[in-house]
N, C-alpha and C positions, 0 to 999 in steps of 0.2 A: 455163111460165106464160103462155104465147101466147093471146090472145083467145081463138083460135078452136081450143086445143088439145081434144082428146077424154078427156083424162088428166089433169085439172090437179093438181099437187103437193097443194094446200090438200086437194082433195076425195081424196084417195089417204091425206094425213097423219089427217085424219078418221073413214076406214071403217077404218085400222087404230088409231085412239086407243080408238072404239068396242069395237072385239072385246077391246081389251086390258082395258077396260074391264069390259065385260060377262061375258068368259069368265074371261081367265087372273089377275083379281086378285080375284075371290070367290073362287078354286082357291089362294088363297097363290102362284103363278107366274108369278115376275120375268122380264121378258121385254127386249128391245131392239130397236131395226131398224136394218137394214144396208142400204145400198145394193148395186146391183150394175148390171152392164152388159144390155142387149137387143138384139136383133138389129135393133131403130129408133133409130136414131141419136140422135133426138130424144128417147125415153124411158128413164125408168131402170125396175131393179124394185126395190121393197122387199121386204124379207123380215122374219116377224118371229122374233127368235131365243130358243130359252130353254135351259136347261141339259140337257145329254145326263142325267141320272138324269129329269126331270121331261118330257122330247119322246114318250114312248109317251101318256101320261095327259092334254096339251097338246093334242095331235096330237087325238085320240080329243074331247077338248072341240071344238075347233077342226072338225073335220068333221060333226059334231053341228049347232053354230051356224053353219055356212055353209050347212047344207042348212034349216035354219029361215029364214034370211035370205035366198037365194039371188033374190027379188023387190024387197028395199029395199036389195041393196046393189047399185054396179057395177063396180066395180076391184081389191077383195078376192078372191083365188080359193084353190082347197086344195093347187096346185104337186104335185097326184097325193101326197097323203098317206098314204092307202091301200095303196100298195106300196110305203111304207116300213117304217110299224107291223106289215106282217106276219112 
């Protein structure tokens, strides 16, 4: 949360309260985020997680609204969802 960080927490907690918002709770799908480590020391990643019967139909949402959005949002990305669902 450093002044002049490029990533701040708030605007990261945001563009994923958004998607969870917008995508995975008109679909019925409960979702969570997790932390994790980055290769910057200074930042973390979130992920957001939802149950392995409901991650193909997620996923498939989720890649749908990130390419709709891919201009208002800037911290959100699809972590190559694509070569998962296949």
């Amino acid at each position: 949360m450093w002044p002049d960080s490029p990533c701040k927490s708030t605007d990261a907690k945001a563009e994923i309260r958004r998607f969870q918002k917008e995508v995975l709770r008109p679909l019925g799908i409960k979702s969570r985020t997790r932390g994790g480590h980055s290769s910057n020391v200074f930042c973390m990643k979130r992920w957001v997680v939802v149950s392995k019967e409901r991650f193909v139909e997620a996923a498939a949402a989720a890649m749908k609204w990130l390419e709709e959005h891919k201009h208002d949002t800037q911290l959100i990305h699809e972590a190559d969802l694509d070569k998962l669902i296949k």
